[in-house]
N, C-alpha and C positions, 0 to 999 in steps of 0.2 A: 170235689168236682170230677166230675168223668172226663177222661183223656178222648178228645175229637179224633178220630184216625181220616185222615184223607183219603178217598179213593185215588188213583193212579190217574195224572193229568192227562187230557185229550192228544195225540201225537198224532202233527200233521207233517211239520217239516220232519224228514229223518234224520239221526244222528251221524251219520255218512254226508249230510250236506254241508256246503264249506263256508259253514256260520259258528261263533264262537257258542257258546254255552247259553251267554246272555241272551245275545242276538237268538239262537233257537226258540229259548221259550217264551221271548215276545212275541216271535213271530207263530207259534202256536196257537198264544192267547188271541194277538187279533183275528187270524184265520179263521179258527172255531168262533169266536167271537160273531163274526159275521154269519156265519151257520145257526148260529144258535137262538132258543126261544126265550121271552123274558123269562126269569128264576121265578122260581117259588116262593112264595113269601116264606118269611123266617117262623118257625116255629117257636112258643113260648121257649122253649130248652137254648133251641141256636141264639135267638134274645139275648138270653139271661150269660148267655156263653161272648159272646161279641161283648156286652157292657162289661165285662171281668175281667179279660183282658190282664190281669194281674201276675204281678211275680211277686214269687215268697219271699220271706226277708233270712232266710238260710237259715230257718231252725223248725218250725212249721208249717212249713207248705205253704199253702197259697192266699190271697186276702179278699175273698169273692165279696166281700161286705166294702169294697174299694168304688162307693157309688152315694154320693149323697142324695140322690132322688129316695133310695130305697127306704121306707118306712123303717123306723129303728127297730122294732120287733123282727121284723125280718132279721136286719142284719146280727143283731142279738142271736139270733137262733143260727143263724149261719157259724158264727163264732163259739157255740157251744161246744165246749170239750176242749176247748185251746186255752194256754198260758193268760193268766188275767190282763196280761200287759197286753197282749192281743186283742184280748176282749177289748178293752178300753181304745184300743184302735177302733174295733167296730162302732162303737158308741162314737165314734169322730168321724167316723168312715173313711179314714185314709186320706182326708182330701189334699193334706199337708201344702196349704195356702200360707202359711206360716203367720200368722197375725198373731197366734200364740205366742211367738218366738222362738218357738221350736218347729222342727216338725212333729208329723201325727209318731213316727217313731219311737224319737226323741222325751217328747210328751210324755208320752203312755210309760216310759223307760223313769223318769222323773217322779212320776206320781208316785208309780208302786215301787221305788226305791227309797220313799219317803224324800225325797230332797225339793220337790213340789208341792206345797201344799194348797197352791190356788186351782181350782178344779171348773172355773169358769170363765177359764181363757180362750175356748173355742167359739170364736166368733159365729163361724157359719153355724155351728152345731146348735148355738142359744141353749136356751133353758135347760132343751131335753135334754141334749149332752150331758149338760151341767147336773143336772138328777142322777143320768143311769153314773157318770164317773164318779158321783159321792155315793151310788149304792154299790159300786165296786170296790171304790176305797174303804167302805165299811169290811168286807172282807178280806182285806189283806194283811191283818193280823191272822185272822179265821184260818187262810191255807196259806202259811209262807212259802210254800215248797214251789206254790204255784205262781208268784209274784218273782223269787228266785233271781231279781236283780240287784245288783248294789249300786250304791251313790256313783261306782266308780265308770261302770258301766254307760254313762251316760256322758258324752262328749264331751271336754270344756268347753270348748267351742259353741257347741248347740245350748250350752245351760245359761238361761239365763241371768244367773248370778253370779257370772263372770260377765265385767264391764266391758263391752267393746269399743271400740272407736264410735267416736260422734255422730250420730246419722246411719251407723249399719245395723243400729237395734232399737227395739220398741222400750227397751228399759235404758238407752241413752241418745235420745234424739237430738238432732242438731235444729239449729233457726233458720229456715228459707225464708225469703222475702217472695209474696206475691206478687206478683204481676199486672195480670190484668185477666179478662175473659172473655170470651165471644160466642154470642146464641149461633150455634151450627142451623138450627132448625128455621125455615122461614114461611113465610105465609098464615094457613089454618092448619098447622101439625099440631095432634095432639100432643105431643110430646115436646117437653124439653131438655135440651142437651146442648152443654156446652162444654166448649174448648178452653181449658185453661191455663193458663202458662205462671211456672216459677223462674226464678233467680239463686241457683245453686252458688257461685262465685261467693257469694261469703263465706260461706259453712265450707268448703272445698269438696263438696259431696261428690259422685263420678258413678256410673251404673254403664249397664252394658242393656240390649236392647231384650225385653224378656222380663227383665226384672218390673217390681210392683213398687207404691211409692205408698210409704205408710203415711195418714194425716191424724193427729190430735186436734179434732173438729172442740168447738167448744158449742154450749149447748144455747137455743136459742132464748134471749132476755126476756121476751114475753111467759114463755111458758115458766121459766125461772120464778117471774115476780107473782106466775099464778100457784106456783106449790109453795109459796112463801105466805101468800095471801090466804091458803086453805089451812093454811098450818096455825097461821094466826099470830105469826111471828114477825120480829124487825130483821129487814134483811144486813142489819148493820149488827146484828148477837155474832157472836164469836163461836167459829167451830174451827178445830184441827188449828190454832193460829189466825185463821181468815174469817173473812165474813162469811154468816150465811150463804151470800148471793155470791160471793167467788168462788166457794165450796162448790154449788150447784152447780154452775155455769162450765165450770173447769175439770173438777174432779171426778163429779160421779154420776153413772148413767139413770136416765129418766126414761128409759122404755126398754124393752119391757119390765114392767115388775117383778123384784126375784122372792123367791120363795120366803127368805127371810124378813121382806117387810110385811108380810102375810100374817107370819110366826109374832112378828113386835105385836101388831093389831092385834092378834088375837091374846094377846097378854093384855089389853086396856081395853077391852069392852066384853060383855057376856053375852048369855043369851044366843040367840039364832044368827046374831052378826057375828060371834066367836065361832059356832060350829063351821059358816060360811070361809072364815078367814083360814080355819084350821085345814079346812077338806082344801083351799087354795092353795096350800103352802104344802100341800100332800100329792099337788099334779093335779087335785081332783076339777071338776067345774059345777060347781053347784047351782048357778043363772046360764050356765050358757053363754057368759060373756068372756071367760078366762084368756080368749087368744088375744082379746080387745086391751087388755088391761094395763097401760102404762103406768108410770108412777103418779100421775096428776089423777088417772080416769082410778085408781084406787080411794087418794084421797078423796073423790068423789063420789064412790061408791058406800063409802064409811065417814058420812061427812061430821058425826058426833064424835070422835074419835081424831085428836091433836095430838101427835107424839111430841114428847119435848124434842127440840133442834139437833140436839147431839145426837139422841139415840133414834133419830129419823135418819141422821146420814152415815151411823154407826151401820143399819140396816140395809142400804142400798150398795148397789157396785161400783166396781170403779170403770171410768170413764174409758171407752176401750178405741185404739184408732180403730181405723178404717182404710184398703187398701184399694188400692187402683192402678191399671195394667198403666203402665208407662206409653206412652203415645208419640215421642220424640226418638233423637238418636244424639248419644253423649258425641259418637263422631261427630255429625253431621252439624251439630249445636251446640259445641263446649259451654258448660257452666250452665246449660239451660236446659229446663223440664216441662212437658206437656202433659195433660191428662185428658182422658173426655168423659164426659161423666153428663149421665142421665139425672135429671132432678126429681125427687121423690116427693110428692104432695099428694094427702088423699083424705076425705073422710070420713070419721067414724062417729055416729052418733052426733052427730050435726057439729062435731068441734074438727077444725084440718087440722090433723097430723104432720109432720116436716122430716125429711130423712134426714138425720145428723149432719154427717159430713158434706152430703149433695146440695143442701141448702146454706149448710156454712159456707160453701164456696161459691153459691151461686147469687148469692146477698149479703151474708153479714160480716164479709172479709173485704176488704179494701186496700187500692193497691198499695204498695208501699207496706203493710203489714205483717209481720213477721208470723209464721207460722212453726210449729214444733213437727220436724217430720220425720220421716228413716226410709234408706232403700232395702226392701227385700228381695237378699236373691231368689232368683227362679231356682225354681227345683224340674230341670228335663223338660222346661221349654225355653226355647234357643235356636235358634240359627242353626243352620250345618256348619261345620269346621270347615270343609272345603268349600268357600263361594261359585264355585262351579256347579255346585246342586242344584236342580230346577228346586222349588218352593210351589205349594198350592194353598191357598191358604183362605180361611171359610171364617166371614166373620160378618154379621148382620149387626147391626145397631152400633152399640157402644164396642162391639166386639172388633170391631175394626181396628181399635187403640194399637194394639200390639204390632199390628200388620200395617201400619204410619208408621209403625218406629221401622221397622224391619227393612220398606223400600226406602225411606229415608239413610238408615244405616250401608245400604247394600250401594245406592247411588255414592256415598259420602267413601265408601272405601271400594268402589269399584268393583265390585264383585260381579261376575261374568255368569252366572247363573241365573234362567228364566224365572219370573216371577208373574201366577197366575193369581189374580184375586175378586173372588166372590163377595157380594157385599150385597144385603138388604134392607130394606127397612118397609114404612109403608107406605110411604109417596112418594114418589122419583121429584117430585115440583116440589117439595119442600121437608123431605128426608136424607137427602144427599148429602148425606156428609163430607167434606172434604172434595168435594166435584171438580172444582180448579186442578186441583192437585192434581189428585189423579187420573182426570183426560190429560194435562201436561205429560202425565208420566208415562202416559199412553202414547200420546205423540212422540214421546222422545223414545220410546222404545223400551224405557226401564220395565214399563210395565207389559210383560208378553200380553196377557190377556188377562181384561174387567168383563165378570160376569155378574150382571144384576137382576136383582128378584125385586120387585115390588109388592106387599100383600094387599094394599086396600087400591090400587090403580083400575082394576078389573070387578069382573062380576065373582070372578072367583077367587079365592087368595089365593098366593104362588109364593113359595119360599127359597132360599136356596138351594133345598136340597131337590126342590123340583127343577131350579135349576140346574144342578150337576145333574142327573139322570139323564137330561135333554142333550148334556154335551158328553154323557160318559165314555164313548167311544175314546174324545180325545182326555179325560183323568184318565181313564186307566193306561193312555200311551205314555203320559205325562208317568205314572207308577214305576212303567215298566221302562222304563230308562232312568231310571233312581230317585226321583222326585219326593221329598219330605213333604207331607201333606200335616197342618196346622187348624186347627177350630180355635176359638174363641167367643165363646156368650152364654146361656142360659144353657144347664145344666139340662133343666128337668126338661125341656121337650126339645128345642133347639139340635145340642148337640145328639141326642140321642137317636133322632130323625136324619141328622146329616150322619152319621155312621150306620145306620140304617141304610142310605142311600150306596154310601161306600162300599157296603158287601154287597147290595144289588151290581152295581157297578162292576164288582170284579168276578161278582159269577156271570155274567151275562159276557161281557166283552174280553174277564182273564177263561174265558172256558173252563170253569171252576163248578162244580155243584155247590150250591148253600153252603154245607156243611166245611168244605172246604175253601170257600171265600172266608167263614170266621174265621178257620185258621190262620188265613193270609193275612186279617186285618189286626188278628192279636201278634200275629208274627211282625209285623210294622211296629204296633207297639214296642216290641219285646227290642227290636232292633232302633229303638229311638228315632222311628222317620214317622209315626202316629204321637203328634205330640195337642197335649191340650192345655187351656186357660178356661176352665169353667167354673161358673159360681152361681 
């Protein structure tokens, strides 16, 4: 990556005038500020320079492939000529959500040290991951020089194969008891999303405001007794100890199809339906349906074709949780946990689809039910140490989850530091998440200022980040007196739009050229007040 050099900032107040240092260069930035014309749009370079934002892990330089939007080829070729364990970070793309159990670090350190041999732990990543890290791991016998880690090198702590406490890992989860739920959305919103609450007090579970809350969603009965039904089998045959239909339901994942139930198929049938199975289990797509294909929509696409019960669930994966930003505060609600969680429904070929975990919660769990969960810590999203820090904080839809917990925790321990919060969806009449709350929290002061964006209200959509631009003047005052700025929601346009925004922001109002608003914005990063939750 080429090194940004900043030109020399705009100097309006002099260094003879009897203002501290700080004090000077806010008062430069608003001044020129107000002189100044909108910025220039970002050039593809500035872009790609602002999204990367990345530090090195102190032995290779930098991790520019630190962006799950980026198509894997890209970040593939980014990582070319670096240690393999790197590589295999870009095949993750750094996002280190930890669902794996590790971090992306961690991971990559694991694999190619041989002490990991599951290679399809990367949730976000899916399948692809799962391909390019077993085509890396086929080279690490090939160049050892370049894997160059050992078992030891790899934290106890981070390794999964050390038992932790009950509940702080996905290889030892403890039992919550659920609660109950409630539809946030009202009226004609297309969307559903609900608020859901657990019962930590048994398991003795305890998190800090940041952290993610892992569930072992189980799979739903219908689709269960239809891969039972295609199979041709009694759901009461015996697999692993258990019945067919607890195996399913429990143990192993039913979407998407991985490569090796492809591999089974194409061992029990010939002809054009083996070529077909073979080129699937190879990445390839030979109908054009490959992104569609769960494990029902296979046995249905090969319906002459019964694998025996064993070696049908020998073929599939295992059952992976699923994480979710925390939405509560252990302060402010000992022993109790909130989630908010968007319901996934959709479909494909005229059969609905069901999102795991979204639907487990949002129908086929009941209260009083025990559930298998775990708290993941956050990795550098968090609160400031000192509650005296103003907070800014950008979160549309489900993204709000973290930023509930945040002024909940900050009311609950008093913390004395402004809290500004952005919040969108697409009807203010029945997208408003949390509304009570937070006009209360307005009225009472907690909350400095609610900035909201509505996208379907108007003729035109409006997002948040059209909102920040509208008020930039006062983010970038809010910057320039220390202010930790916070995102939370969709990766691929969402956040990348609202830091877009950002750097407009601080060229326009910091009197900053382009080039050096990136700098500023990756320097926020680098100093831990650019913090994110994106997925």
């Amino acid at each position: 990556m080429n090194q940004i050099t900043p030109p020399p900032k705009i100097e309006i107040i002099p260094s003879s005038a009897p203002f501290s240092e700080a004090q000077r260069s806010w008062l430069n930035g608003f001044f020129a500020g107000l002189l100044s014309d909108a910025p220039t749009p970002l050039s593809a370079e500035q872009g790609a320079a602002v999204m990367e934002g990345a530090t090195g892990d102190g032995d290779d330089g930098e991790a520019p492939w630190h962006d799950q939007t980026m198509p894997m080829t890209e970040r593939m070729k980014l990582a070319e000529g670096r240690p393999l364990r790197r590589r295999m970070m870009a095949a993750m793309a750094q996002q280190d959500c930890g669902q794996c159990g590790y971090d992306c670090h961690n991971y990559s350190e694991a694999i190619a040290s041989k002490s990991e041999a599951r290679l399809n732990l990367c949730v976000p990543g899916g399948k692809e991951t799962a391909r390019m890290l077993k085509s890396l791991y086929e080279d690490i016998d090939k160049a050892p020089a370049a894997a160059s880690s050992t078992p030891s090198a790899v934290p106890a702590a981070a390794t999964p194969a050390v038992v932790a406490e009950p509940g702080r890992s996905r290889d030892n989860p403890a039992p919550a008891k659920f609660v109950g739920r409630r539809l946030l959305n009202k009226g004609k919103s297309e969307k559903e999303t609900w608020h859901i609450d657990f019962d930590l007090s048994g398991c003795g579970l305890d998190y800090v405001v940041g952290d993610s809350f892992g569930i072992f969603a189980r799979n739903d009965l219908g689709n269960v007794d239809q891969i039972i039904a295609l199979l041709g089998a009694s759901h009461t045959t015996k697999v692993r100890g258990k019945t067919l239909r607890e195996v399913l339901l429990d143990d192993v994942s039913l979407a998407p199809a991985p490569d090796s139930l492809f591999e089974l198929i194409s061992y029990l049938t010939g002809g054009t339906q083996r070529e077909k199975a073979r080129a699937l289990a190879q990445g390839e797509d030979p109908d054009g349906d490959a992104t569609t294909l769960d494990v029902m929509a296979v046995l249905q696409k090969f319906p002459n074709v019964r694998p025996h019960p064993e070696a049908f669930i020998e073929a599939l994966e295992a059952l992976q949780p699923r994480l979710y930003s925390i939405s509560s505060s252990n302060n402010a609600t000992p022993g109790k946990l909130s989630l908010t969680v968007d319901c996934v429904r959709y479909v494909i070929n005229k059969r609905k689809r069901l999102g795991l975990a979204s639907t487990f919660l949002a129908e086929r769990i009941q209260a009083g039910d025990e559930v298998k969960v775990y708290v993941q810590k956050a990795h550098g999203f968090a609160l400031p140490e000192d509650p005296r820090v103003p907070i800014i904080m950008i979160g549309p839809g489900t993204g709000i989850a973290p930023f509930r917990a945040f002024l909940h925790d900050r009311r609950a321990t008093g913390a004395p530091g402004k809290n500004w919060l952005f919040f969108g969806h697409q009807r203010s009449d029945c997208d408003f998440f949390y509304a009570d709350e937070l006009n209360a929290m307005k009225t009472s002061g907690l909350l400095t200022r609610l900035s909201l964006a509505w996208s379907r209200d108007g003729d035109k959509k409006f997002y948040v980040q059209d909102r920040m631009r509208e008020v930039g003047r006062e983010v970038w005052t809010w910057l320039a007196e220390g202010a930790n700025i916070y995102i939370c929601g969709d990766a691929k346009r969402m956040a990348k739009d609202v830091e877009r925004a950002l750097v407009d922001i601080v060229a326009q109002f910091g009197a900053r050229t382009t080039d050096e608003a990136v700098s500023f914005v990756a320097e926020l990063k680098k100093q831990g007040r650019f913090q994110q939750d994106v997925y």
